[in-house]
Structures are given as C-alpha cells and as structure tokens.
C-alpha positions in Angstrom: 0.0 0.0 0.0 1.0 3.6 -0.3 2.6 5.0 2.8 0.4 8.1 3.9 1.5 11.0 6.0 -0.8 13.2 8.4 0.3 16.8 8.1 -1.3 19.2 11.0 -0.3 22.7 9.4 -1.0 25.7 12.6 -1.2 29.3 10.5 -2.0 32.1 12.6 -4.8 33.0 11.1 -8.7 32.4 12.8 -11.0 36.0 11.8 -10.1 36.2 7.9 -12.2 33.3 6.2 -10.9 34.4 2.9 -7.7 34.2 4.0 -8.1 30.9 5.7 -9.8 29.5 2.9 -7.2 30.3 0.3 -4.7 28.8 2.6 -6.8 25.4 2.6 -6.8 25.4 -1.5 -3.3 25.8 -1.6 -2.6 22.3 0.1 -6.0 21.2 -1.8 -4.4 21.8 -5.1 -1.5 19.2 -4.9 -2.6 16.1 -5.8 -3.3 13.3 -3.8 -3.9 15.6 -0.6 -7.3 14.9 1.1 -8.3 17.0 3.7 -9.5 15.8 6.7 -10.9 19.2 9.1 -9.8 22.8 8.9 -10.6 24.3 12.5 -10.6 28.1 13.1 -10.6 29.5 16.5 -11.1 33.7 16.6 -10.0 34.1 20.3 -7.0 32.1 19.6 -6.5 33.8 16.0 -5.5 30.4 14.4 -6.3 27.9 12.3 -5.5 23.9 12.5 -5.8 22.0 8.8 -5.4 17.9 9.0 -5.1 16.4 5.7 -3.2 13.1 4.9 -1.5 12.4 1.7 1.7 10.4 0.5 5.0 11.7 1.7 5.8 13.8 -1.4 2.3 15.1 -2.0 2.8 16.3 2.1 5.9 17.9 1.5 5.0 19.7 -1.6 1.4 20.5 0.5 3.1 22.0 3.3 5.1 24.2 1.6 2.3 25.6 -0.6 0.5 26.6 2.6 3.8 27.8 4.0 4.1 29.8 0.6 0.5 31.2 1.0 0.4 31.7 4.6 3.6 34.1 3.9 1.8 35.8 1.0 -1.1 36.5 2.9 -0.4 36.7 7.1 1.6 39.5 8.2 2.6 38.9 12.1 2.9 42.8 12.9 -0.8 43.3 13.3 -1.6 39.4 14.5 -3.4 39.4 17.5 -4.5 36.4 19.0 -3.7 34.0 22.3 -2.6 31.6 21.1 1.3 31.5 20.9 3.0 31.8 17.9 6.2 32.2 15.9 5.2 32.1 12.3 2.3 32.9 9.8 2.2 29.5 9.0 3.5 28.2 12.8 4.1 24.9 12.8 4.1 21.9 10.4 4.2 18.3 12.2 4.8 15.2 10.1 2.9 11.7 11.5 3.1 8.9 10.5 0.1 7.1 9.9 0.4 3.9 7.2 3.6 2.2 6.0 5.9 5.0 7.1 7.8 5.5 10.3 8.1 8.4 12.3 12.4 8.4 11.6 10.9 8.4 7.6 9.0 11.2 9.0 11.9 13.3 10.5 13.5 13.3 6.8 10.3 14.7 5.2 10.3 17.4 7.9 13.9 18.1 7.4 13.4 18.3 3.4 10.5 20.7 4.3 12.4 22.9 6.9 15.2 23.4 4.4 13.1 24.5 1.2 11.0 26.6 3.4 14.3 28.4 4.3 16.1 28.3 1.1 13.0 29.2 -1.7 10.9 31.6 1.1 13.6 33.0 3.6 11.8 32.2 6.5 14.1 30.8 9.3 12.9 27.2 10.2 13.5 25.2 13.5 12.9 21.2 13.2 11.1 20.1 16.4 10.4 17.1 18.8 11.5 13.7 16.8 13.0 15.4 14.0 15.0 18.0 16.5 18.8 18.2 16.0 19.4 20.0 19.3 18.0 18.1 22.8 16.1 21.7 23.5 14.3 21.8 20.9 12.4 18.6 21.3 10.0 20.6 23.3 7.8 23.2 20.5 7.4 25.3 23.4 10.8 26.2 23.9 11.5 26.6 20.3 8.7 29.1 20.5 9.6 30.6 23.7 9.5 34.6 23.3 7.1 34.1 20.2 7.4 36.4 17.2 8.7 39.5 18.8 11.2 37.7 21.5 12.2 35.8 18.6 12.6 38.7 16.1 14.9 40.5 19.1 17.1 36.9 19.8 17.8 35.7 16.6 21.1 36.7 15.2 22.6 37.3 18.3 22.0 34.5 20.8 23.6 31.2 19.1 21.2 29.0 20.8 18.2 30.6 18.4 19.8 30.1 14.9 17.6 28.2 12.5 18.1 25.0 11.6 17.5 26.0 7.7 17.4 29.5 6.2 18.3 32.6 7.4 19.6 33.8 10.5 17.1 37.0 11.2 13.0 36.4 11.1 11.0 37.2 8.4 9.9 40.7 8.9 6.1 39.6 8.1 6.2 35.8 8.5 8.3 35.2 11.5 9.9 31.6 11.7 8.8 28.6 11.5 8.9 25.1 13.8 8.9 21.9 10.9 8.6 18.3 12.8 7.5 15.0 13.3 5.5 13.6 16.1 3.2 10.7 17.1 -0.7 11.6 17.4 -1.3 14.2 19.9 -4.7 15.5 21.4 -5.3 18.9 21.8 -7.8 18.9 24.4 -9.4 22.4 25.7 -11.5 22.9 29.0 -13.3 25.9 29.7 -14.0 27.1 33.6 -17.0 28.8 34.7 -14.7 31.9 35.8 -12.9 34.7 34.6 -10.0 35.3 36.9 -6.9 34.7 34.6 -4.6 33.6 38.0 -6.8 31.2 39.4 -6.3 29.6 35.7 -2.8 30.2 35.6 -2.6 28.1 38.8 -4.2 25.2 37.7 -2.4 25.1 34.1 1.1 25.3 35.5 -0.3 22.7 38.4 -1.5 20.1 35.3 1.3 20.0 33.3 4.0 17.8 32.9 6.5 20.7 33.5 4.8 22.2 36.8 5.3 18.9 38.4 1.3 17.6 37.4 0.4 14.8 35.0 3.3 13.2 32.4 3.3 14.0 28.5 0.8 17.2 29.0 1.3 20.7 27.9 -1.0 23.2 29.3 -1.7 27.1 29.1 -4.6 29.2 30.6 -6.7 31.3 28.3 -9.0 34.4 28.0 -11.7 34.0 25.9 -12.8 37.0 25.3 -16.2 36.8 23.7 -17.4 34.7 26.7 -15.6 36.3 29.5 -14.0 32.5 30.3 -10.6 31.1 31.3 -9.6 27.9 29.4 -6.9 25.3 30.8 -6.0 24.5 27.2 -3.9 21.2 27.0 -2.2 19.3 24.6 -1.7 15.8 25.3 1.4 14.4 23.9 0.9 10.7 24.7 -2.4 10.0 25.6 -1.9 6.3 26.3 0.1 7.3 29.5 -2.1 10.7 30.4 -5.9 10.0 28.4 -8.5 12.4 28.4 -10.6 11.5 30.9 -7.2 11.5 33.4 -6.7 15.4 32.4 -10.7 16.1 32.8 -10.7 14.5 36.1 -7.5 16.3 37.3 -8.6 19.7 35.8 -12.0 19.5 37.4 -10.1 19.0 41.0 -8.0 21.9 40.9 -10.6 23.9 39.5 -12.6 23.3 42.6 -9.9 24.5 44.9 -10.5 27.6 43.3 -14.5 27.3 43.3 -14.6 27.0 39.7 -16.3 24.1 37.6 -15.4 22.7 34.3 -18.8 24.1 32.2 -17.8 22.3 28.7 -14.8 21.0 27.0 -13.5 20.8 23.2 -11.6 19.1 21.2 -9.5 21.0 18.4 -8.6 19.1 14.9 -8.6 14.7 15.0 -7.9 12.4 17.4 -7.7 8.8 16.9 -10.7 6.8 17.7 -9.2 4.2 20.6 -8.8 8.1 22.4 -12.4 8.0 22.6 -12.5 3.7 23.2 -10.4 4.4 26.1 -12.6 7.6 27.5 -15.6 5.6 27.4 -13.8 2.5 29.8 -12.7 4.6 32.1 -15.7 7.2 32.5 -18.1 3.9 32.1 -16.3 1.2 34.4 -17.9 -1.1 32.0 -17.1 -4.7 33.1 -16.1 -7.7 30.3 -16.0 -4.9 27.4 -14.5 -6.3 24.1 -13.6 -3.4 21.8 -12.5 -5.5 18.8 -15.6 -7.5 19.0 -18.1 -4.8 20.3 -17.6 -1.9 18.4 -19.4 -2.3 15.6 -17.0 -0.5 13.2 -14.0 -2.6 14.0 -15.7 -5.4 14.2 -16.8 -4.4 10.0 -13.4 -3.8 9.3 -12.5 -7.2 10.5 -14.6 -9.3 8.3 -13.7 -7.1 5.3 -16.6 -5.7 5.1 -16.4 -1.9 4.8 -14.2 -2.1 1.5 -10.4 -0.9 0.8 -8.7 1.3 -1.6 -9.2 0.8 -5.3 -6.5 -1.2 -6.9 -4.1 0.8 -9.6 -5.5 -1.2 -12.4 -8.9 0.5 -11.1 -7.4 3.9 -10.7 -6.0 3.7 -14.3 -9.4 3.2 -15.4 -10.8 5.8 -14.0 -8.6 8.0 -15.1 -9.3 6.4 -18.8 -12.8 6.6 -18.3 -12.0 10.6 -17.5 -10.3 11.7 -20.3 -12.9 9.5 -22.6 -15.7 11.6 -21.4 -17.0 14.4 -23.6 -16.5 16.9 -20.4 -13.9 19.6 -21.3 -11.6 18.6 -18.4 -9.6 16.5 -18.3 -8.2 17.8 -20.9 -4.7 17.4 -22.7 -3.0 19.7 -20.4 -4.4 17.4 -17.9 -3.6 14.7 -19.7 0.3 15.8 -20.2 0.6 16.1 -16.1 -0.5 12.7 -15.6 1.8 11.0 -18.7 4.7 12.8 -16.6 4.0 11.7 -12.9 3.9 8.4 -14.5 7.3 8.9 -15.8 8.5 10.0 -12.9 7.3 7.3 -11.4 9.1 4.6 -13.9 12.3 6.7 -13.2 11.6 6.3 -9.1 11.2 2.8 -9.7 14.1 2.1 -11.4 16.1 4.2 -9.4 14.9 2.5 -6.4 15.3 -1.2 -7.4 19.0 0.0 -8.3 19.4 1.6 -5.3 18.1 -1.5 -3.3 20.5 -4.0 -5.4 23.5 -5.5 -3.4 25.9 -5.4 -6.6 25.4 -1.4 -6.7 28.8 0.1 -6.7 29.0 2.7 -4.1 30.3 5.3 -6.3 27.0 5.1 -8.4 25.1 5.7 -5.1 25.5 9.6 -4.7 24.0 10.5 -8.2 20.8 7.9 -8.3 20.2 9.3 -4.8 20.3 12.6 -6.5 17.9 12.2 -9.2 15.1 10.3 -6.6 15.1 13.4 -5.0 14.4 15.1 -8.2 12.0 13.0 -9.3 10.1 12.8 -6.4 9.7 16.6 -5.7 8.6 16.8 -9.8 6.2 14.1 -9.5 4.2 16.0 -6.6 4.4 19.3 -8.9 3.0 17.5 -11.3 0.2 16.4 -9.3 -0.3 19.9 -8.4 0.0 20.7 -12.4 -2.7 18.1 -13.5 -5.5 19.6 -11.2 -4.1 23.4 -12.0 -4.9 22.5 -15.8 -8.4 21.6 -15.1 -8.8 24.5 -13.0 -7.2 26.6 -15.4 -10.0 25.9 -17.7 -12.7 26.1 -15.8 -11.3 29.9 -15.0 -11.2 30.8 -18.5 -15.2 29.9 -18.9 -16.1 31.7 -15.8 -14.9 34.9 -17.8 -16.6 33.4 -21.0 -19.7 33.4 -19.1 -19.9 37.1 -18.0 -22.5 39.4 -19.8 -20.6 40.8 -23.1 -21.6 44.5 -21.4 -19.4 43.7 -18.8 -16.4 46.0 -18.8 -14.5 43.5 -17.0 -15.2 40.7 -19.5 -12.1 40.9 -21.5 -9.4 41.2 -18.9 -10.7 38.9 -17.3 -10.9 36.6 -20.2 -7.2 37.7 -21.1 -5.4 37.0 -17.4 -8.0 33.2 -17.9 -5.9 32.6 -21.1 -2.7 33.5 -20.3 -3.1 31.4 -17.1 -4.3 28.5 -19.3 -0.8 28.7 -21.5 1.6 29.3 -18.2 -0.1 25.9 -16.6 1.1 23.7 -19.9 4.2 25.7 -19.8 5.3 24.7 -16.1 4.5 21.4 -17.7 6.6 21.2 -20.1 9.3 22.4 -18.0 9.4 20.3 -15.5 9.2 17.2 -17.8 12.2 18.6 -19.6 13.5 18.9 -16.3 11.9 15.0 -14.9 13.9 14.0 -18.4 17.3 15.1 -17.5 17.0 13.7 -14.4 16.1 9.7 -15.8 18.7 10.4 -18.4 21.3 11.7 -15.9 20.7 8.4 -13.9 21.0 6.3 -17.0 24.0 5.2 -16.8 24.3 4.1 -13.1 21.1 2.2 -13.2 21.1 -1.8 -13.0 20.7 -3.3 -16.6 17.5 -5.3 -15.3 15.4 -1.9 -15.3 17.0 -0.2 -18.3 13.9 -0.6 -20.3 11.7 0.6 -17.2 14.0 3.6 -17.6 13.7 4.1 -21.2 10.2 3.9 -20.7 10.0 6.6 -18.7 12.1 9.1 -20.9 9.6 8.3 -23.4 7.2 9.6 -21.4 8.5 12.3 -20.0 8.9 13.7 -24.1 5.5 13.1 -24.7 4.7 15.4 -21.6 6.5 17.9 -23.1 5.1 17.6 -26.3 1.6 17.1 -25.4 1.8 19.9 -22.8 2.9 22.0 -25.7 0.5 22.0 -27.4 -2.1 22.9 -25.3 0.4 26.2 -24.6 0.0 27.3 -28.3 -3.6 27.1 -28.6 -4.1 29.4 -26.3 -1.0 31.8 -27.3 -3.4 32.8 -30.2 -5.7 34.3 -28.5 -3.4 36.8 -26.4 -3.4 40.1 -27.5 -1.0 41.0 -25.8 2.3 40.6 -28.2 4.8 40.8 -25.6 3.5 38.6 -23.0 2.8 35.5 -26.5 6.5 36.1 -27.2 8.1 35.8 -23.9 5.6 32.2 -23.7 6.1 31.2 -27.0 10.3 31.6 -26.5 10.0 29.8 -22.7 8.2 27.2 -24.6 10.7 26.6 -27.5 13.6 26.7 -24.8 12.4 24.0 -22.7 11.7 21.9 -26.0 15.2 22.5 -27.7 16.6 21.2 -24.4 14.9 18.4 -24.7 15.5 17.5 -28.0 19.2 18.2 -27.8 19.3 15.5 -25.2 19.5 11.4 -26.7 17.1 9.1 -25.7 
C-alpha cells in the first residue's frame, strides 16, 4: 500500500475566512492531498488544517501553505492567544500507514530546508525530528514568540535556524517543521474569569509544573465569553488519556470554586482516544472493543471495502479523459503522462538503489535524481488539477455578460493562465527527463527498459503539454507577453530535444 502522512499545518490566522480558505486550497491543489478538518478559533486567532497524503504530495502540501500563509499573514498586526512564531506556525509530520516516524523526520527536514532556502523564512525542526535536545519541546523553540524571537535571533547562538536565514522574516516570522506521534489537543473551559486562578491550575496540570506526564498546558482568556480555558495538549495519551486530564482539571478547578462548564476538542484524534474515555468514564465490566464496536468489528470481516487497486485507478482515469466533459483535458492529460514517468524513473532508481551489486560510487548521483524526481512528481500532481482549474477559469470569464467592462481582462489573465499551466508542464518534464537520463548510466541493466520507458514519457509530456500552450497563445493580445511564452516554450523543448534518448 501507499505510505500516507498526516500533516497538521497551525497558520496564525482564525478571523479572515478568505484568508483561511485560500490557505486550505493551496494544500488542496496538490494532488493526492485529502483534507480531513480545517478548525478556526477567533479568540485564539489560528487555524488547524489535517489532511493526509503520501509523503511527497505532504511535502510539496506544506510548503504551498507555507508559501501562501507568507503571502497572505503579516505577524505585525496578528493578535490572538494563542502563541505563535510564524504565519504558518508549525508543520508536524505523523506517520500514519507504511511510514515510520524516523521516515518522517527526513520529510520534515526536506521541508524545513526549502521553506528556508526558496521563502527565507528561518525554520526550526522540532520534537523527533529536533537536531538540538532543547528543541524537542515546541514550546521552547517558540519561547518569546514572534517579537522575543525577532529581538534573539542573530545574536543569541542558541536561536539560529536549523534552515534558512539567521534573522525572522519581517512579516512571516519563523517557523517550527517536525515529526511527532498523534497528539490531542484537548481544551477545558472554567465557569470563571480570573486569569490567576487559571494560571494556577495550568502550571499545576502539566507535565513541567510537576502535574500529569506528556501534557502541555496554558490558561486562556476568551474573550467573547468572558472564560478562562486550561488549554492542553496531550502528547501521549496512552500514558495521560483524556478522561485523566478532565478529572485532574476539574479537581483543581474546585480549589479555586470554579467548575469545568464544557470542553472541546481541536482538529482529529484517533478513535481508541475516545474507546479508552468511554472505559474509564463507564467502568464497563467484560467490554471487548475489537468484538463490540461495531466499526472494528466491520473492518475485521472485510466488510467496509479498501482502496481501489491501480488497475482500477487507471481506469478511471481512462474513463475521465474518454468523457465528452472539457476537463480533463490534454493539459491534464500531459501532467499525468509525466507523474507516470517520474514514477518509472523512481522505480528504477529505487530497485537499483536496493540492489547488493550497486557500486558505491554510483550511489550519490541515483540518490540525487530520486530526489528530483520525487519533488517533480508531486508538482506535477499539483500541475494536472491546475490545468483543469485553469479551464474552468477561462469559462467563468466566457460566461460574464458581453456589457461587462471587465469581461475581457478577465478573459485575457484566464488565457494566459491557461498557457503558463502547460508551460510549467513542459518544463518540469524537460526537467523530470534530465534527471532519468542523468541516472542512465548508473542504473542496474534489469530496469533499463523501465527507464527508457519513462524518458519516453517524459517527451511526450512535453510535447503534449505543448501543445495545449500554443492554442491558447493565439488568443493573447498582448504581443509581448505571447513572445516571452512562446520563447519559454521553445527553450524548454530544444533542451529536450538536444538531449538522446
């Protein structure tokens, strides 16, 4: 099966739903993400989006929403109370099918160093990705937040970055990249309003005031209700569950003749969190999870279904393109032709890679051109659903009234959109080529078809994508902006035919 990869992006950003929302569609765009909740809090000015996808698709997901949150989130005029570091705050890595969480450290350091290098925001990798012992612990990587940071950094060795540069970002701050096990963020709110008597019982619950193991803990003002919240984050919630924290919380509330009035949970937890709530709040006696819950007991017997096999995914996306709907389309078309190129290449790589009679000196540049080749296939994901979009933009412009004044612009920026899409295409398969044909010759013989296959592909990419960018270079007016595509577009081809299959 495909490994998969939850991703729990925190952007500091929980009033703007516009802002939030294009944030969301950034990861939503790369394919293969699926989203599983996007959770906004106002008080806390923040939002939480869970989506799973495989590890490339993840990386390539988080740094589109690290791209966007930058764009958009400027952390001069952030207010909120929750603490944070970064427009887009922290980016934790979990492993959730076929991948361990060491796999998961490499993803988060590949992330941390791109966000540094490409955006020039500073980036800290965190708990089981964490270089440095201190840094473990998010909170003290976040100690001081944006402006303690913003004064520290540069100056006080113990804050440099892990990747990028050594100052924040003046808008976007810094950034905290890791990979952890499942957590529960777990929020209770108190009857009261007095901030110290909360402040007393958050430092009392957590792990590092001396109260319950493998639980963070802060107090909170909620504004709009006038409410303290113990807000807790359980890091291991086999050795401190929920209904442990409740219990605890509720005690120390009393002390200060305060009750626990409702409690939330904030993004996903797993489902034996809630198993194990219900034994202990229950006291049920001879209770059989795997044989009483009805769900596991479905998924047992086989009976709630699996994934589609890739033979069924192929047809689909035969059945797609066979359709008389405009999209998928051939620029569609072109981005799928490469990921499955790419994905030849990664084979072949990988099998020669795997082999016992690899020479070591042929290691260094196969390991180069997987990397390649897995950060294209993930843009090209991204690429294949961009097309369709692409389209669908230029029709929305087709379909305003023709008194419209802002009909044709808009139907200009659609169509030059629609030939930069094709164009990235046929970039990055010229590019996806290079890097099969510069790991030609240190591949094992047994996959030098699989190989050659994959070149193939890669130049019909190119080709097909192509020719989706010069249909619609005849319909921009604009002379200057058709040249410049046109001459990106010849470039990227004469590359690729310079270059023997």
């Amino acid at each position: 099966m495909t490994p998969l990869v939850e991703c729990v992006p925190n952007f500091s950003e929980g009033k703007d739903k516009a802002k939030v929302e294009a944030i969301v569609a950034a990861a939503k765009a790369v394919g293969g993400v699926t989203v599983l909740d996007v959770e906004t809090d106002a008080d806390h000015n923040r939002c939480v989006l869970s989506f799973v996808a495989p590890p490339e698709a993840a990386v390539e997901a988080c740094f589109q929403v690290a791209s966007k949150s930058k764009e958009l989130i400027d952390l001069n005029v952030h207010k909120g109370e929750h603490p944070r570091m970064g427009a887009v705050d922290v980016i934790p890595f979990i492993p959730v099918r076929d991948i361990s969480i060491e796999e998961c450290a490499k993803l988060a350091e590949r992330l941390a160093e791109r966000v540094g290098r490409e955006l020039e925001i500073p980036a800290y990798l965190y708990d089981e990705a964490a270089r440095v012992a201190q840094r473990k612990d998010l909170a003290l990587v976040r100690k001081g937040q944006f402006e303690g940071l913003r004064e520290l950094i540069g100056k006080d060795p113990s804050r440099a970055p892990d990747f990028g540069p050594n100052r924040i970002h003046p808008t976007a701050g810094a950034v905290a990249v890791g990979a952890r096990r499942q957590i529960i963020n777990f929020n209770m709110n108190l009857d009261i309003a007095d901030m110290a008597a909360g402040k007393d019982i958050a430092k009392r619950i957590r792990a590092s005031g001396g109260g319950l193991p493998c639980v963070r803990a802060k107090e909170i003002f909620l504004e709009k209700r006038s409410q303290v919240q113990i807000s807790t984050v359980l890091t291991d919630y086999r050795k401190t569950s929920m209904a442990r924290t409740l219990s605890e919380c509720m005690r120390l509330a009393g002390e200060h003749k305060a009750r626990v009035v409702s409690t939330e949970l904030v993004g996903l937890l797993p489902r034996e969190a809630l198993v194990d709530f219900a034994l202990e709040t229950l006291t049920l006696e001879n209770f059989n999870p795997d044989v009483q819950i009805l769900e596991r007991r479905l998924e047992a017997v086989g009976a709630l279904g699996g994934a589609p096999s890739w033979q069924d995914a192929g047809r689909l996306v035969v059945e797609a393109l066979s359709s008389t709907d405009a999209t998928p389309g051939g620029g569609s078309a072109a981005g799928i032709c490469a990921g499955m190129g790419c994905g030849l290449g990664l084979m072949a790589i990988g099998i020669s890679l795997r082999s016992k009679k690899l020479d070591a000196a042929k290691r260094p540049p196969l390991e180069e051109a997987s990397r390649a080749l897995c950060g294209l296939k993930a843009r090209f994901e991204r690429l294949t659903a961009e097309d369709a979009r692409a389209f669908d933009l230029f029709m929305e412009a087709m379909s305003l009234s023709k008194d419209d004044p802002a009909r044709p612009q808009r139907m200009q920026q659609a169509l030059v959109h629609a030939a930069e899409v094709p164009l990235e295409t046929a970039k990055a398969a010229t590019e996806a080529f290079a890097a099969c044909l510069g790991a030609r010759p240190y591949a094992q013989s047994a996959v030098a078809s699989d190989l050659n296959c994959a070149l193939h592909l890669l130049m019909a990419a190119a080709h097909c994508a192509a020719e989706n960018v010069r249909i619609n270079l005849g319909g921009i007016k604009e002379s200057a902006k058709a040249s410049a595509l046109e001459g990106a577009l010849q470039a990227a081809l004469d590359r690729l035919s310079a270059a023997p299959v």
